[in-house]
C-alpha positions, 0 to 999 in steps of 0.5 A: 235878702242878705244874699242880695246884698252881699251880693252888690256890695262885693259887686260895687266894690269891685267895680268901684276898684276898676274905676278908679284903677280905669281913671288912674291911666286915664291920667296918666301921661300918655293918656292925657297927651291923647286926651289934649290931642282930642279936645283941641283938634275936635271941632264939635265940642258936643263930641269931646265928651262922647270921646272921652268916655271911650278913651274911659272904656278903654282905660276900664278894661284894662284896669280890669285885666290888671286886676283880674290876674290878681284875682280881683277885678269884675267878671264881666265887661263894661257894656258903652252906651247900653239901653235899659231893659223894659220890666214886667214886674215894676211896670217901667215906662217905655221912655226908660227902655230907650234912654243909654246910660254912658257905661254900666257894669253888671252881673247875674244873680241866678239865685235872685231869678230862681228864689224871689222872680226878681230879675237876675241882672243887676247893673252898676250905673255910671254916667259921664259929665263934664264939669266947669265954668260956662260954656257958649251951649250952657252952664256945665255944672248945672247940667251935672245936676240937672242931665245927670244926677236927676236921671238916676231919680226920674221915672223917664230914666231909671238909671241903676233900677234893682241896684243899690248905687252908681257912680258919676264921673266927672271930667274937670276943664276949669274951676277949683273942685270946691267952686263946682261943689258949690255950684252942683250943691246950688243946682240940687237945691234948685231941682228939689222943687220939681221932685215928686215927693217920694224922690229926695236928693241929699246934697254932696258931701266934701272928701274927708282928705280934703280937695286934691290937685291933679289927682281922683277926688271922691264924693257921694250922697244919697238918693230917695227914688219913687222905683226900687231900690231906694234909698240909693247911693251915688258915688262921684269920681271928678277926674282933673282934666285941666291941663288938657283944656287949652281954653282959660275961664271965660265970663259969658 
């Protein structure tokens, strides 16, 4: 089982690396003129999400080339969109070979597949979200919550299953990154309720540096699921995108 770990933790490094070099040219000037040219000419605001998170596939490979040529960086590619695999030993539900988690980034571990008949392919979950104030189609925070941290922990989604973490990003449009916080904290305590009681969800905790403008502010917590592995981290990378955003609060 060392083996095992080791394994993910050099493999979660990695890809966490990636990102936040993936998320660094998403901010970059070029990248966050086509974002603005994206969001204000794009008419159906259910698609801006989807848009961006290819603009962030994009970015992500990139980052990986980079890094790659300096002999770090992910073997393999980050897949968009992908379906989950059914599973014979844990017996998941179909629903969960139906949902698409939004990007996921994973390896084989032959010695996994051969020694304990666990399955060999282990995937690095990251699921996109935006964040801010209230919208005309609902609460974006609560959502966070609710359409994105819950999948990672419910047996109808079984995101990151026979991994030990995964990541949320989170495209910031308005408020201060300690409102929505607060918000995405509030809205955790809400759902405990509806859990089951094997399934637990620490609330996030603040960035050691405190919140940065303009910039990739970290956080994370701690996830308990009723299917391995459990416990569970979840990494948060909350990108400032802000300035591309030509909407100003609004109170609804």
């Amino acid at each position: 089982m060392k083996h095992l770990k080791d394994m993910w933790l050099d493999h979660e490094a990695r890809v966490i690396e990636a990102i936040l070099e993936g998320l660094i040219i998403l901010q970059s000037e070029e990248q966050l003129t086509r974002l603005n040219t994206i969001i204000t000419t794009e008419e159906d605001s259910r698609q801006i999400e989807d848009k961006i998170n290819r603009e962030l596939l994009f970015c992500l490979h990139k980052a990986n080339a980079h890094l790659l040529r300096k002999g770090r960086g992910v073997k393999s590619d980050p897949q968009y969109e992908q379906r989950g695999q059914p599973d014979e030993q844990y017996l998941s539900p179909p629903s969960a070979d139906y949902k698409r988690v939004d990007i996921r980034w994973g390896y084989f571990d032959v010695q996994a597949a051969l020694n304990t008949g666990m399955q060999g392919e282990k995937y690095f979950c990251i699921e996109c979200k935006r964040l801010g104030s209230r919208i005309p189609s609902g609460r974006l925070n609560p959502k966070y919550a609710e359409n994105g941290i819950l999948r990672f922990i419910s047996e109808e989604h079984r995101y990151g299953q026979h991994a030990q973490s995964g990541a949320m990003i989170g495209y910031l449009e308005d408020m201060t990154c300690e409102e929505i916080f607060q918000e995405i904290n509030a809205a955790i305590e809400q759902v405990k309720a509806t859990l089951l009681p094997q399934t637990k969800i620490s609330p996030l905790l603040p960035p050691q540096t405190g919140w940065l403008d303009k910039a990739i502010n970290r956080v994370t917590h701690q996830l308990e699921r009723p299917f391995p592995i459990s416990p569970y981290t979840l990494w948060h990378f909350w990108l400032d995108l802000r300035n591309c955003y030509p909407r100003t609060r609004k109170k609804y």
